[in-house]
C-alpha positions as CSV (number, residue, x, y, z in Angstrom):
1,X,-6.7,-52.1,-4.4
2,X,-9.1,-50.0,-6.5
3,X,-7.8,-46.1,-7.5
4,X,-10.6,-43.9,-7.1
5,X,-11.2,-42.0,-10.2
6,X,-12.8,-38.4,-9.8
7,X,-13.5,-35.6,-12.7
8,X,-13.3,-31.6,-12.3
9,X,-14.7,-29.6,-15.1
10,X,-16.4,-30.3,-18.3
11,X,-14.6,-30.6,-21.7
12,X,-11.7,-32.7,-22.7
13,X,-9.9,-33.8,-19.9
14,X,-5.6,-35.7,-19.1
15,X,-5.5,-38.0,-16.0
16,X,-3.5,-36.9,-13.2
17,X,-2.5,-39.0,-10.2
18,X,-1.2,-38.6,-6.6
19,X,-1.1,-40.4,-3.8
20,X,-4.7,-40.9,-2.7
21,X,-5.9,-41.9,-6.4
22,X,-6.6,-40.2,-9.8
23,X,-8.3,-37.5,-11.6
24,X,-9.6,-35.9,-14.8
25,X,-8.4,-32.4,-14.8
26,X,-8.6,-30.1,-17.7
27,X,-7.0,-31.0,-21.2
28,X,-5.6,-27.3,-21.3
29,X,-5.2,-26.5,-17.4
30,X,-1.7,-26.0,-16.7
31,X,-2.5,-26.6,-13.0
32,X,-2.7,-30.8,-11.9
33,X,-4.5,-32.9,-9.0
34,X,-3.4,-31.4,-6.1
35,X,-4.3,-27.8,-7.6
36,X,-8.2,-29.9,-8.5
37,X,-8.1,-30.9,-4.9
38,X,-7.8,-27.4,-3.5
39,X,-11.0,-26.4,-5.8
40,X,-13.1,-29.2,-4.6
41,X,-11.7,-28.5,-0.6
42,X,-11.8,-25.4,-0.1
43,X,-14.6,-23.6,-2.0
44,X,-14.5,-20.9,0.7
45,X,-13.8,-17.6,-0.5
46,X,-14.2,-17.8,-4.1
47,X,-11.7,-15.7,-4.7
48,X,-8.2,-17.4,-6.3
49,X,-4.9,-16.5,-5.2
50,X,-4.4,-14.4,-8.6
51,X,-6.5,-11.7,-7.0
52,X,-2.9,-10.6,-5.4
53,X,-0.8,-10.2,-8.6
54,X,2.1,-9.3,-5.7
55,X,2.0,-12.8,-4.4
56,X,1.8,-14.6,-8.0
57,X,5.1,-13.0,-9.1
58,X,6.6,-13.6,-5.5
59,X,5.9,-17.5,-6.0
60,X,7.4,-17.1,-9.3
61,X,11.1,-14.9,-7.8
62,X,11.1,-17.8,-5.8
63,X,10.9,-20.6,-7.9
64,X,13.4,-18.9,-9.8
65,X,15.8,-18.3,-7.7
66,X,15.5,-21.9,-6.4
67,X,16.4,-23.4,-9.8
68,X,19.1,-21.0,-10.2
69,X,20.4,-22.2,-7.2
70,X,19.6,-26.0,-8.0
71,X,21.5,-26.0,-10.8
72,X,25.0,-24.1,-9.4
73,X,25.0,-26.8,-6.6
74,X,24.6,-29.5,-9.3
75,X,21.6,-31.4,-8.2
76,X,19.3,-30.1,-10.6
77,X,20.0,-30.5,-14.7
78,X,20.7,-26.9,-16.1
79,X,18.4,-27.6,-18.8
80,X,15.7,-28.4,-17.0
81,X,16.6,-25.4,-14.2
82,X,16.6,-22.7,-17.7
83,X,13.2,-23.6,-18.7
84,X,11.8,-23.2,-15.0
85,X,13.5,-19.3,-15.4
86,X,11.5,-19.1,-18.7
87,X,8.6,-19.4,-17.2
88,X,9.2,-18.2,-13.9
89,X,10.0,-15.2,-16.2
90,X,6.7,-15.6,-17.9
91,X,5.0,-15.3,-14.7
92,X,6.9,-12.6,-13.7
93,X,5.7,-10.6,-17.0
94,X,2.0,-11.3,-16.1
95,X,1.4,-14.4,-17.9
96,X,-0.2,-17.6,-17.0
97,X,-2.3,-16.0,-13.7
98,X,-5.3,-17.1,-14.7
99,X,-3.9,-20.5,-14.1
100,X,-3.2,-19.6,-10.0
101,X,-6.8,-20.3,-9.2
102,X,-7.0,-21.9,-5.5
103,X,-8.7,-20.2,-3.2
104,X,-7.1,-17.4,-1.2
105,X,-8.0,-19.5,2.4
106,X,-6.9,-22.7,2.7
107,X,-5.6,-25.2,4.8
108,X,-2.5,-27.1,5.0
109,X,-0.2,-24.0,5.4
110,X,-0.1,-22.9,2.3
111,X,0.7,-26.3,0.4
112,X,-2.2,-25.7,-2.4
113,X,-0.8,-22.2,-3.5
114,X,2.5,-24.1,-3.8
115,X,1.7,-27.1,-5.6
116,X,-0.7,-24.7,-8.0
117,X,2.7,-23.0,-8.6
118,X,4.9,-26.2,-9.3
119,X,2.1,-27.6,-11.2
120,X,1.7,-24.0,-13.8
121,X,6.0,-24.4,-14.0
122,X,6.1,-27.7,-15.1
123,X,3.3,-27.9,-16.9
124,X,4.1,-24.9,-19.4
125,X,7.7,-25.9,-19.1
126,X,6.7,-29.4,-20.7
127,X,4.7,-27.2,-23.3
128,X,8.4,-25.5,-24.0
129,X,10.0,-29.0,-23.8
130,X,7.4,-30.3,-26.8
131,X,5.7,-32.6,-24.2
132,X,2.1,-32.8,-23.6
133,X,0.9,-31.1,-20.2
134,X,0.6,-33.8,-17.2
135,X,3.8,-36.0,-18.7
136,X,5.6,-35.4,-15.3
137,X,8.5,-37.9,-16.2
138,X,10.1,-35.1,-18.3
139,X,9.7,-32.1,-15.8
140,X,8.3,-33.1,-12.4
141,X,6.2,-29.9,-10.2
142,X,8.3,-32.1,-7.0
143,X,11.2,-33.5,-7.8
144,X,12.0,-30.9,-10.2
145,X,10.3,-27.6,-9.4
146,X,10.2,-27.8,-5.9
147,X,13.8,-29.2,-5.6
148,X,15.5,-28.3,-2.1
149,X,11.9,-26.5,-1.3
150,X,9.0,-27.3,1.1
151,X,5.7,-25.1,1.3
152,X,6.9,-24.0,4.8
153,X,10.0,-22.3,3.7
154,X,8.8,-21.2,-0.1
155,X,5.4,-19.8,0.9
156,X,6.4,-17.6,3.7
157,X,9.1,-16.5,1.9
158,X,6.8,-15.6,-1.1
159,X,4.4,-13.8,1.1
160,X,6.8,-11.9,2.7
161,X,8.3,-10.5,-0.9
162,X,4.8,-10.0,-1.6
163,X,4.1,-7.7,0.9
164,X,7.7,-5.7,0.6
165,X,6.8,-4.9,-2.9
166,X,2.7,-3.7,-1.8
167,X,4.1,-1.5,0.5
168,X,6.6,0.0,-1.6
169,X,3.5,1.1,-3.6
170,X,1.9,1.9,-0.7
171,X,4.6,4.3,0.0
172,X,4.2,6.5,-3.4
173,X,0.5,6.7,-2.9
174,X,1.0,7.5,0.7
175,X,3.8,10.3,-0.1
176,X,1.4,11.7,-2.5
177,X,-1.1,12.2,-0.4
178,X,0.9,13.6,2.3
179,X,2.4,16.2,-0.3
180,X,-1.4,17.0,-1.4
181,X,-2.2,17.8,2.3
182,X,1.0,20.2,2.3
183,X,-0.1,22.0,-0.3
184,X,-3.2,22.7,1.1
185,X,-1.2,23.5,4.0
186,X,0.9,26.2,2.0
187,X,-2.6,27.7,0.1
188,X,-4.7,27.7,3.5
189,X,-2.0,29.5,5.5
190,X,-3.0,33.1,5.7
191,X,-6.6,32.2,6.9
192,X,-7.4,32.3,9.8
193,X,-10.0,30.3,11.7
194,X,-11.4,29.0,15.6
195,X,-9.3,25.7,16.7
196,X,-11.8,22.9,18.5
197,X,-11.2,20.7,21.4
198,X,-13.4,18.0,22.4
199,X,-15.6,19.8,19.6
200,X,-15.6,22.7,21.7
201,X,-14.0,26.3,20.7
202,X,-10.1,26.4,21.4
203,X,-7.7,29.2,20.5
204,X,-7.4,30.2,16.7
205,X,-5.0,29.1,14.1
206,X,-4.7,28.6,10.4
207,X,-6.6,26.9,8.1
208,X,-3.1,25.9,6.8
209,X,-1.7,24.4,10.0
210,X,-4.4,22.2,10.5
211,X,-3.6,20.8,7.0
212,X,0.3,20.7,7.7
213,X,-0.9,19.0,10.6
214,X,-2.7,16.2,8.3
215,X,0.6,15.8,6.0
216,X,3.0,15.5,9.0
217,X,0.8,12.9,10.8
218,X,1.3,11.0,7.4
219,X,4.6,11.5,7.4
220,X,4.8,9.6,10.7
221,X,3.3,6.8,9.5
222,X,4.9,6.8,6.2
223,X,8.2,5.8,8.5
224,X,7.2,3.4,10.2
225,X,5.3,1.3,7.2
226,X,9.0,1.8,5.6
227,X,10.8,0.6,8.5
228,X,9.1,-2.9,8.1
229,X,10.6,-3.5,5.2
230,X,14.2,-5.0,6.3
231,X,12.0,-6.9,8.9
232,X,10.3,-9.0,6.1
233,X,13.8,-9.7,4.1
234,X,14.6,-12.2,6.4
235,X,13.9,-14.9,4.7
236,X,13.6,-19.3,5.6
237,X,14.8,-20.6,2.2
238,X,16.5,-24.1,2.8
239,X,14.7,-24.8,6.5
240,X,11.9,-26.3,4.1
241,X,10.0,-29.1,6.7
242,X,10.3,-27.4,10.0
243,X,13.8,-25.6,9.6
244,X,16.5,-28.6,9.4
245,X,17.1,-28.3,6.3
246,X,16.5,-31.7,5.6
247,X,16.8,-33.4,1.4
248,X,18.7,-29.6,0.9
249,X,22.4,-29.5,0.0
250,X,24.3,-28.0,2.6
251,X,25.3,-25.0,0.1
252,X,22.0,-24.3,-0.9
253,X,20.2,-21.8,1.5
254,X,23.0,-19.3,0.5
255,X,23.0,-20.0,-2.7
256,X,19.1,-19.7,-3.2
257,X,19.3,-16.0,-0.8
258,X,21.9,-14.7,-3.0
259,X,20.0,-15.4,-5.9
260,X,16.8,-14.0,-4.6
261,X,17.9,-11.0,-3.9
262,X,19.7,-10.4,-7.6
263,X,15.9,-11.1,-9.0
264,X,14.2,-9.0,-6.7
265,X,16.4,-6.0,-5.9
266,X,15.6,-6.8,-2.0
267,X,18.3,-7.3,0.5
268,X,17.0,-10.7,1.1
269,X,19.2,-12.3,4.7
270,X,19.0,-16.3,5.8
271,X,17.1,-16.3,9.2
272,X,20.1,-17.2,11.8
273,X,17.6,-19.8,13.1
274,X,15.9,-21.8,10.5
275,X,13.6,-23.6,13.0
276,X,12.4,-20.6,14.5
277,X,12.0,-18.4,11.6
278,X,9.6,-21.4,9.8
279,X,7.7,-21.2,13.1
280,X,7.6,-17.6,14.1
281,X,5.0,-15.5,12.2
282,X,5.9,-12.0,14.3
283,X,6.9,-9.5,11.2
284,X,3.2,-10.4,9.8
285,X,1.8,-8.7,13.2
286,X,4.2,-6.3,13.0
287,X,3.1,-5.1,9.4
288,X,-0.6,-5.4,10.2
289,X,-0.1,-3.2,13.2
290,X,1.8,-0.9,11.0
291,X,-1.0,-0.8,8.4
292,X,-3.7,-0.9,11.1
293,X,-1.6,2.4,12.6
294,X,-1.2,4.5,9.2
295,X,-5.3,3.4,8.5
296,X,-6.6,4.1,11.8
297,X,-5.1,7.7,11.6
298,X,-5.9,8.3,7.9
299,X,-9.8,7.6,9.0
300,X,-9.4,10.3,11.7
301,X,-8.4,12.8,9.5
302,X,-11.2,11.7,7.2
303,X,-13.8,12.4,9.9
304,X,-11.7,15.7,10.6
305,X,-12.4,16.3,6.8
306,X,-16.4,15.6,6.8
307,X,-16.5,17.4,10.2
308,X,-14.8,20.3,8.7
309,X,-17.1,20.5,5.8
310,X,-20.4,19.1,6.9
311,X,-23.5,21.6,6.6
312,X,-23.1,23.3,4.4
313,X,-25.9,25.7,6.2
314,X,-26.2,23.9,9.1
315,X,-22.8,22.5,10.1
316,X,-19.4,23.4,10.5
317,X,-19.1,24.6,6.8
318,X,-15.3,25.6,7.1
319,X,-14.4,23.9,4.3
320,X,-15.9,22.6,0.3
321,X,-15.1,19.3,-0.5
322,X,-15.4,18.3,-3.9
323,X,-19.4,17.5,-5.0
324,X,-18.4,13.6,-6.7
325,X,-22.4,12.5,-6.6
326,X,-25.6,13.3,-6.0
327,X,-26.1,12.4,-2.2
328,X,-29.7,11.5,-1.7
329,X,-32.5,9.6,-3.6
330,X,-35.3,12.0,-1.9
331,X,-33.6,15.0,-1.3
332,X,-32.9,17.7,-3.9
333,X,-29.2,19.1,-4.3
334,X,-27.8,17.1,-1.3
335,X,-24.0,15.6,-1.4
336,X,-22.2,13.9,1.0
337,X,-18.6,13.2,1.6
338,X,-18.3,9.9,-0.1
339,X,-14.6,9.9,-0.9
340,X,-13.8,10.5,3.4
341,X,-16.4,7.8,4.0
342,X,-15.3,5.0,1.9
343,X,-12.0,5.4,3.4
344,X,-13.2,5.2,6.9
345,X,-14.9,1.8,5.7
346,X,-11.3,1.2,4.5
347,X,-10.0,1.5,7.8
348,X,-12.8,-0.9,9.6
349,X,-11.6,-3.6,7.7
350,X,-7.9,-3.4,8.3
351,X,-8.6,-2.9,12.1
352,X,-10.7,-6.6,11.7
353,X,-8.0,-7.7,9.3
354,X,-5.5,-7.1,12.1
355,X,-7.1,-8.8,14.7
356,X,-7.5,-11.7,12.6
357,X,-3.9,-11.7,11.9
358,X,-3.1,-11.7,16.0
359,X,-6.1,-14.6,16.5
360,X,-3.9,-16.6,13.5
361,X,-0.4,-15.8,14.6
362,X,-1.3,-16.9,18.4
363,X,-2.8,-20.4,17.4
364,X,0.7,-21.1,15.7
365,X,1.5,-24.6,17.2
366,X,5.0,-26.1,17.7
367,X,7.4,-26.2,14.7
368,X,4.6,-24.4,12.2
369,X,1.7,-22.4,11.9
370,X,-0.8,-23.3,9.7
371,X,-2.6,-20.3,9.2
372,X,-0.4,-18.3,7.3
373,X,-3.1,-18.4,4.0
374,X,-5.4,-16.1,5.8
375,X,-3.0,-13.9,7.8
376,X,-1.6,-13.3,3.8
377,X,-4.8,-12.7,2.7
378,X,-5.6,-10.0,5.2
379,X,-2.1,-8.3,5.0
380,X,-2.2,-8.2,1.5
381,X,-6.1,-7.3,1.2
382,X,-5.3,-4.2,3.7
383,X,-2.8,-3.1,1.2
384,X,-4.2,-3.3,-1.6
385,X,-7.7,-1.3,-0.3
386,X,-5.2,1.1,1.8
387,X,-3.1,2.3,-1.4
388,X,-6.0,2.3,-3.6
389,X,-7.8,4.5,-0.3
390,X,-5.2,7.0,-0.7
391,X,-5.3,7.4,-4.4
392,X,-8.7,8.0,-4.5
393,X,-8.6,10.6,-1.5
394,X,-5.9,12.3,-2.9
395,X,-7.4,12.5,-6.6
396,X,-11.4,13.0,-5.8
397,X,-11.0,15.1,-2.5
398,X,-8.2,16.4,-1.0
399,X,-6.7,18.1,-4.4
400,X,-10.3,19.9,-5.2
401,X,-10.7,21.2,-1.5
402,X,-11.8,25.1,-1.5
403,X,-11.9,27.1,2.1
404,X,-15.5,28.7,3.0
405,X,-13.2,32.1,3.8
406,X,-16.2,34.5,4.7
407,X,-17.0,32.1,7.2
408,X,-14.2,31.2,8.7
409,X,-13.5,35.1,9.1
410,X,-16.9,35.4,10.9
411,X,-16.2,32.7,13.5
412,X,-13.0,34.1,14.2
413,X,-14.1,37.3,14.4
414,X,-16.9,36.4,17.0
415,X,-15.1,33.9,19.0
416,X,-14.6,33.8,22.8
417,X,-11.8,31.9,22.5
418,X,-9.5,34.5,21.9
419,X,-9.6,35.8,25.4
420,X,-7.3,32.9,25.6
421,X,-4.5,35.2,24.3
422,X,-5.0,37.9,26.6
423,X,-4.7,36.1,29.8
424,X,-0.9,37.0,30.0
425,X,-2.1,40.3,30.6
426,X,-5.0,40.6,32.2
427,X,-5.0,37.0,34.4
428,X,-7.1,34.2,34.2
429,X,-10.1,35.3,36.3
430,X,-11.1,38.5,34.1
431,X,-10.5,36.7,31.3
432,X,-13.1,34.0,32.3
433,X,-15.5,36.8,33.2
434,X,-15.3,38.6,30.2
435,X,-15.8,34.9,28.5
436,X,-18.7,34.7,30.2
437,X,-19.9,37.9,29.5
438,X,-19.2,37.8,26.0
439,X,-21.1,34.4,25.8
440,X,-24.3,35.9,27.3
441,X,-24.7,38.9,25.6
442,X,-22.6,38.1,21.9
443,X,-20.7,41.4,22.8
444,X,-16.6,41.7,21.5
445,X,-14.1,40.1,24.0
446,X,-11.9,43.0,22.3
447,X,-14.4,45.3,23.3
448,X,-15.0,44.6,26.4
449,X,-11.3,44.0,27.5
450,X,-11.2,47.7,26.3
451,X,-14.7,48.7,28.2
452,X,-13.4,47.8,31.3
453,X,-10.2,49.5,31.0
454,X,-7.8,46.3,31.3
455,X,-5.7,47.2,28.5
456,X,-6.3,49.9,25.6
457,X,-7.5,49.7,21.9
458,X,-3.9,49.7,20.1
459,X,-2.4,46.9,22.9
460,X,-5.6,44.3,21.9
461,X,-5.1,45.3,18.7
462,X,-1.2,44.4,18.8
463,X,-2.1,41.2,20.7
464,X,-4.7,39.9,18.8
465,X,-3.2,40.1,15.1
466,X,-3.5,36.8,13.5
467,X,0.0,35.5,13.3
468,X,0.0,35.7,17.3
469,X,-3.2,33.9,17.8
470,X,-1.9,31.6,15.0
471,X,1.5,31.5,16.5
472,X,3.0,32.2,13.4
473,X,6.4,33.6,14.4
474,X,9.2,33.5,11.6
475,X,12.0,30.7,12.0
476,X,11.1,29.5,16.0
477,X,6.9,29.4,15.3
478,X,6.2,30.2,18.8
479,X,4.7,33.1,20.1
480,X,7.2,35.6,21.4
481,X,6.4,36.7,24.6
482,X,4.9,40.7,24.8
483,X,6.9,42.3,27.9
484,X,5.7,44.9,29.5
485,X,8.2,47.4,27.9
486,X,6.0,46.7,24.7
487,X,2.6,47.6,26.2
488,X,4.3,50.7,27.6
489,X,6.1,51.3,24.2
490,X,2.8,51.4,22.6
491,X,1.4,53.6,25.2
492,X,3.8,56.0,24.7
493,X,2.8,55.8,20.8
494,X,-0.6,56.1,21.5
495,X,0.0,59.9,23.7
């Protein structure tokens, strides 16, 4: 039988062989065939697997951990396990990435990211050794590396530690922006302004409370992005096929947990059921959902924010957000909300990132599904772009915001809306009226609830003050109700 012979690359090249022939890879790749095979397969994305630091490092934990626990159950030699720690430790520090360099999508599962990884290990670990890269005999990527592993228990378990430590960075740049909000919240709340609904005027409130409002909603999604986190610490380490555990020792899946979680810090847990944890892809929906959630609602409050500031002559003008570039090619002076609408854009992708995660989690079949690679990529994609998003909202927008007082004092001051107050005293129908007088002929609601003779100048006055309209009560923050014994009280005040 001929071997067929192929050559990647230019330069000096080593031979490296599988099972469907041989190649010429690189002289000083530290990746082997199967890593070549992914290049010439899957030229898709053009985008390596590196891109995600997260998931380079969370190969690495694992391989480590695997060795560690390899060599306590005695079927891997401890010299051989120590130099996979060196460099898993290597890799850990932020060396050898360059050499992760399939492609982000992929099929098979996953098996290319892993074999890229067993192939960087043992290839730098023969470096260590004082063998020549490619002498598998001394340090195998399989029989040694990937010891008691398969792709289908190491990669899902890598991705899954991948994503527990981008949304633990998520979560500080998230905070942050929530407690940049607040403070705008704590500044803006002695102004006063006209609420909207349905982009029509509502009753009044502060300036502040609509920003508390933006924080809190954070908040809200801050929880439940944290709350995913236990979800992805179960873990498939020693299914490896399809979840029988089959060529492991039967000590090892604990062994391999407990020392996964002592290198990461993460409460990593053995799925109770092997089989259907190797099969079930459900926590990556739940995390995409999750993301998709927290982005969808950050978006809204960036079209809030270039609502709230749009004009500034002709719009809304409430608020200034910070001037970042010149807005217009043609037009003079103009600026535009750039920071709110890159993070809108932001959010578009992680709502199509999400749907492609629930298209590749449904066409799971039987004991695996194969398209874990791009439901990682998304995930870890909509991380990355989210936390970066909220860095750059927080820094460039939110922290430079300045209120257009004068004019929020104006609208007030003019607004119709406030009749909405008065109803409790006055009723419903003479309210409307006097709205509708008001709206014709631009006259005071406060004067004409006085002009009629429905209540007098001091008891509008009392009503109307701002923390009532605002509903700014100390301690409760609802609007205590005015009895008649107060209208009467002020009468008597006013004789």
């Amino acid at each position: 039988m001929t071997v067929p012979v192929t050559t990647i690359g230019g330069g000096p090249t080593r031979p490296d062989s599988d099972s469907l022939g041989t190649m010429q890879v690189p002289e000083d790749a530290y990746w082997g065939i199967h890593t070549a095979r992914a290049l010439e397969n899957f030229p898709i994305t053009r985008r390596p697997i590196s891109v995600y630091p997260d998931l380079v490092r969370a190969l690495a934990r694992v391989k480590q951990a695997a060795a560690r626990a390899n060599r306590e159950i005695g079927v891997l030699d401890a010299a051989k396990a120590d130099v996979i720690e060196r460099v898993c430790e290597e890799i850990i520090a932020g060396e050898l990435h360059d050499q992760f360099i399939v492609g982000v999508i992929q099929g098979g599962a996953g098996t290319s990211t892993n074999m890229n990884t067993n192939e960087v290990i043992a290839n730098r670990a023969l470096e260590i050794m004082g063998h020549r890269r490619g002498e598998y005999q001394f340090m195998h990527p399989i029989d040694d590396v990937n010891r008691s592993q398969s792709t289908n228990d190491v990669y899902p378990t890598a991705v899954k530690l991948s994503l527990v430590f981008g949304i633990n960075r998520l979560l500080e740049e998230h905070a942050l922006l929530a407690q940049s909000f607040a403070r705008k919240g704590h500044e803006f709340a002695g102004i006063l302004k006209v609420g909207r609904t349905q982009l029509q005027d509502a009753v009044p409130m502060t300036l502040g409370q609509e920003f508390n409002g933006f924080s809190h909603t954070l908040v809200e999604d801050h929880d439940r992005l944290r709350e995913t986190i236990p979800l992805l610490s179960e873990i498939n380490m020693g299914a490896t096929a399809i979840g029988t555990g089959i060529t492991t020792d039967p000590r090892y899946a604990e062994a391999v947990c407990r020392h996964l979680a002592e290198i990461t810090g993460i409460d990593t847990v053995t799925a109770k059921d092997l089989i259907e944890a190797t099969s079930d892809v459900g926590v990556f929906m739940t995390v995409s959902s999750n993301l998709k959630r927290a982005a969808v609602k950050l978006s809204k409050i960036c079209n809030d924010l270039r609502l709230l500031s749009s004009g500034p002559q002709a719009g809304f003008g409430e608020i200034n957000l910070p001037a970042k570039q010149a807005g217009s090619s043609i037009m003079p002076g103009k600026v535009n909300p750039v920071i709110p609408e890159v993070v809108n854009q932001i959010a578009y992708s992680i709502i199509g990132a999400d749907a492609t995660v629930t298209a590749a989690a449904e066409a799971g079949q039987l004991q695996l599904n194969a398209f874990e690679p791009v439901i990682a990529h998304s995930i870890l994609q909509s991380l990355a772009w989210l936390t970066n998003g909220c860095r750059t909202l927080r820094v460039n927008c939110i922290d430079g915001i300045t209120p257009n007082v004068q004019r929020l004092a104006a609208q007030v001051e003019t607004s119709v809306s406030v009749v909405t107050a008065l109803t409790p005293y006055i009723g419903y129908a003479a309210s409307a009226t006097l709205a509708h007088t008001a709206l014709t002929t631009n006259a005071s609601i406060a004067d004409l609830v006085i002009e009629n003779g429905y209540m007098t100048e001091e008891e509008v006055r009392r009503v109307l003050r701002p923390e009532r309209l605002s509903g700014l009560v100390p301690a409760t923050g609802v609007i205590d109700v005015i009895t008649q014994d107060d209208l009467d009280a002020a009468a008597a005040e006013q004789r």
